[in-house]
N, C-alpha and C positions, 0 to 999 in steps of 0.2 A: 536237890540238896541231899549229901548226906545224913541217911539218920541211925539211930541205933537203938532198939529197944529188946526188951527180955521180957520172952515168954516162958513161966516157969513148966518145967516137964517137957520143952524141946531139945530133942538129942539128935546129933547127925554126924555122919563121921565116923560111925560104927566102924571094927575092924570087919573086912570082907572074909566072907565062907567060901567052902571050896568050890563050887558054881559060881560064883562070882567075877565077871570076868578084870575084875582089880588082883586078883589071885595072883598073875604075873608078872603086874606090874615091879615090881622091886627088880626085875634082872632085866627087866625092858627101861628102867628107871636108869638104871648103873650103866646098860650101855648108851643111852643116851648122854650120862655126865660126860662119859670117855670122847664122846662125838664133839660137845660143848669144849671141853678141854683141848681135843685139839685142835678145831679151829680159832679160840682163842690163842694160840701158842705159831698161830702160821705167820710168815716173813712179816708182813707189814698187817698182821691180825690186831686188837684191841688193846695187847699188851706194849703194843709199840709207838705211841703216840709222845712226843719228848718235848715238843712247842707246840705253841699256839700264834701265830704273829699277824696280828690286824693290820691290813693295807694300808697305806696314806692315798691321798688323792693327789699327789706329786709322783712322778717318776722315785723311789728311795730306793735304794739297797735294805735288804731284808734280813735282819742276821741270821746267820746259820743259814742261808740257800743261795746260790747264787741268781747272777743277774739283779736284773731292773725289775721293780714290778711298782704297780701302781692301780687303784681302782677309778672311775665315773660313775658321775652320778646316777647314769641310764645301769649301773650293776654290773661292768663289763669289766674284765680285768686284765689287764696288758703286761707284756713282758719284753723285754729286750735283753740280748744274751748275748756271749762270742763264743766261739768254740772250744775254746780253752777253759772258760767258765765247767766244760762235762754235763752240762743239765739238757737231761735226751726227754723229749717230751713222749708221754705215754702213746704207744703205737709207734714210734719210731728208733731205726735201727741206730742213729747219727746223733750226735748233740746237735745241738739246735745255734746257729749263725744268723740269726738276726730279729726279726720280731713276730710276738703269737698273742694272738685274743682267747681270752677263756671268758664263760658266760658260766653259774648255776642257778635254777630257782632257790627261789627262800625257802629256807630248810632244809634245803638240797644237799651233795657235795660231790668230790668227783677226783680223783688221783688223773692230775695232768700231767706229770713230770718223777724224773727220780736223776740222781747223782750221787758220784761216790765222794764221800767225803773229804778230804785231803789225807793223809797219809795212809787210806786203808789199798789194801789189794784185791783185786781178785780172788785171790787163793788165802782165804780165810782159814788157820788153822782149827778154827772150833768147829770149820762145815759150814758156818750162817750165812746167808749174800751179806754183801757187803755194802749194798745200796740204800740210800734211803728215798721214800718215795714222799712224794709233795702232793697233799689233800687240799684242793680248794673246796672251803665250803662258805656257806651263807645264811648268817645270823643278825634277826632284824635289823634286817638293810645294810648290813653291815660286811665286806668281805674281810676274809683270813686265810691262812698259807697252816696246816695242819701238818706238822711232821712225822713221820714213821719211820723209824728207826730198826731194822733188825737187831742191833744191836744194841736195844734198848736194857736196861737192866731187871726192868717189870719181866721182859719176854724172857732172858738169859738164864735171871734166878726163878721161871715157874715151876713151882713144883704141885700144881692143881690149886684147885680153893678151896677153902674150907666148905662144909654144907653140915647141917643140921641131918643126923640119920633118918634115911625112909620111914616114914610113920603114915600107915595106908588111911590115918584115922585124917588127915587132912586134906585125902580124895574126896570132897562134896558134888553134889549133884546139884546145884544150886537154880533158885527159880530165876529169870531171865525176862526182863521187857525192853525188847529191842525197837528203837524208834522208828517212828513212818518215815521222818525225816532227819540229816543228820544237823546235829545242833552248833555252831562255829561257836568256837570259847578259844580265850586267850591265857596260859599258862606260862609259869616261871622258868626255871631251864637251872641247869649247875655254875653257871658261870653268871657272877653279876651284872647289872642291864642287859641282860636277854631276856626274849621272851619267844615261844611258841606258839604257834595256831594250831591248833587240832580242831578235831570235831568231837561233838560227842555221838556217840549209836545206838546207847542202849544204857541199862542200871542191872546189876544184879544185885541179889541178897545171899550173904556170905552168914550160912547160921551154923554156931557152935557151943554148944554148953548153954543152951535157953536165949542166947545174943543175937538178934539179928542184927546185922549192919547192911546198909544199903552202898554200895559202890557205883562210880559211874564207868561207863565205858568207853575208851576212845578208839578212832579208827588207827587200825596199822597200815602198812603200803602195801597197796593192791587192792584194798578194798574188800578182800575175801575175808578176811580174823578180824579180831579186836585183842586192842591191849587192856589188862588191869595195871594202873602205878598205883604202887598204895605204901604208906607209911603204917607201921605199928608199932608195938612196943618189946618186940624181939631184942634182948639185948645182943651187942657184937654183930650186928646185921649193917649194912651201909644206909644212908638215911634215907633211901626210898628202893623198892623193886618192882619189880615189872612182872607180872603173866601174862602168858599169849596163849589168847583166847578163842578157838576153831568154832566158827559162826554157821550153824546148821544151814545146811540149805532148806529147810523144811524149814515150819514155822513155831520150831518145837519153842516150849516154855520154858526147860531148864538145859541149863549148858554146865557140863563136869569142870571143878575147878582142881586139879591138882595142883594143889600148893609146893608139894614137893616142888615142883618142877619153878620156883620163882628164882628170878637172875637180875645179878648184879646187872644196872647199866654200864657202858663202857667209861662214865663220871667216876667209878670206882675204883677203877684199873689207873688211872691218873690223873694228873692233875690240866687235861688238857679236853678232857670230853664235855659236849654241848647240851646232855641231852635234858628234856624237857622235864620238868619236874610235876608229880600227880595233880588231878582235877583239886581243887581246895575243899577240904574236908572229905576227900578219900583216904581216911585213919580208921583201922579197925582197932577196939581200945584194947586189944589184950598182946600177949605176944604171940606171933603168927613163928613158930618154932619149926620151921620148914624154910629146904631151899638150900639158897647161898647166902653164904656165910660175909661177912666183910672182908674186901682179901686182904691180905697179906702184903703191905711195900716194902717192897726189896731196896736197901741202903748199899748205894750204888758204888760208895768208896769199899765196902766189903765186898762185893760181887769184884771188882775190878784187882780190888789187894789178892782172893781167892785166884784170880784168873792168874796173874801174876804168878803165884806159888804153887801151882799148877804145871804152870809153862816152864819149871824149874826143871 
């Protein structure tokens, strides 16, 4: 369980001296946002998700994608299409002419297909593809068709995201007990009735200004890092972020939390992401004034009027 207690006369967080090797952080910090930003901003990146559309267990039409789709109860998802339809399944040169099986595990997800929408071309005057691409993924027990859109309006109108300026004082070096074994827990997600399975791995303690708070920690994929999700009381921050968390090989006791570096989930970016929401009662009570910022939604009848007067 989370806890949180103050110890008066504990300081952490100091600003670093010049042997310190946090010294550089701040231009290793910046180019890292540039790295973040662009791969948020790539064709079918986190900024391009436009639907969400949960299967039926009948053959139905799916709006906005073509073809047939349908899911069973064994989690297997079927498709039937014609030629004309345009939907080229991923890996292949041709649209697809008749029928395909998708499969992902729970939690999974997997871009099996893309198609160009109807009126668009080829020869996009902005430069953008023109394609959108189709995410199967799987949410308790549940399948869905995830759209990506290059020419979404989140991706068209980015112009970065907000962050909280570098402040080297919420580089911690924080104490760390990482578990024998890892602990299975079930958590909330962005989107209602869902839910996630994670594990837990580990607890850290996040001390500043005499506060300790105790966090828990989940595994990320691969098994090698861990994640922090934690709420606080940051105002203009989106209602939960994420750190990722580099898990010593060694059996060290504390692991360095750079706060700066906390990031929006892809829940943020629109109205269409899954992702899991923190362990319960991983709230640190003050405001964690680092990181990313809440972003910015781009109002897509002004992106689109701009494009318009543009193309004038």
């Amino acid at each position: 369980m989370t806890s949180t207690t103050t110890r008066p006369g504990t300081t952490t967080g100091t600003p670093p001296g010049p042997d310190d090797p946090r010294s550089g952080a701040p231009l290793a910090w910046t180019r890292w946002r540039a790295e973040r930003e662009r791969a948020l901003a790539e064709p079918h990146g986190w900024l391009t998700p436009v639907a969400l559309r949960w299967l039926a267990s009948r053959p139905s039409a799916v709006e906005g994608v073509p073809g047939t789709w349908w899911t069973d109860p064994a989690g297997h998802v079927h498709l039937l299409a014609q030629r004309a339809d345009g939907l080229v399944l991923t890996g292949a040169a041709d649209a697809l002419d008749g029928a395909a099986d998708f499969a992902v595990q729970e939690g999974g997800s997997q871009v099996v297909a893309r198609f160009r929408p109807a009126g668009r071309t080829a020869d996009d005057p902005r430069g953008e593809p023109a394609e959108v691409a189709v995410e199967l993924v799987r949410r308790t027990g549940r399948d869905a068709l995830r759209l990506r859109d290059a020419w979404a309006p989140a991706r068209l109108g980015f112009d970065g995201v907000a962050t909280f300026p570098y402040d080297a004082s919420w580089v911690l070096d924080a104490p760390v007990r990482w578990y024998d074994e890892p602990q299975p827990v079930t958590v909330g997600a962005a989107q209602p009735r869902l839910v996630h399975h994670v594990t837990l791995v580990g607890e850290v303690d996040l001390v500043r200004g005499g506060t300790v708070t105790t966090l828990r920690l989940t595994g990320a994929p691969g098994g090698a890092d861990a994640a922090l999700l934690l709420t606080d009381e940051a105002p203009g921050t989106a209602p939960w972020r994420v750190l990722h968390v580099e898990r010593p090989a060694d059996a060290a006791t504390t692991v360095r939390l750079d706060l700066n570096r906390l990031l929006n989930l892809p829940f943020a970016f629109s109205d269409h992401g899954t992702c899991p929401a923190p362990v319960a009662g991983n709230h640190v009570p003050y405001a964690v004034e680092a990181g990313e910022r809440a972003p910015h939604r781009v109002d897509a009848g002004a992106l689109d009027r701009a494009h318009a007067e543009a193309a004038r």
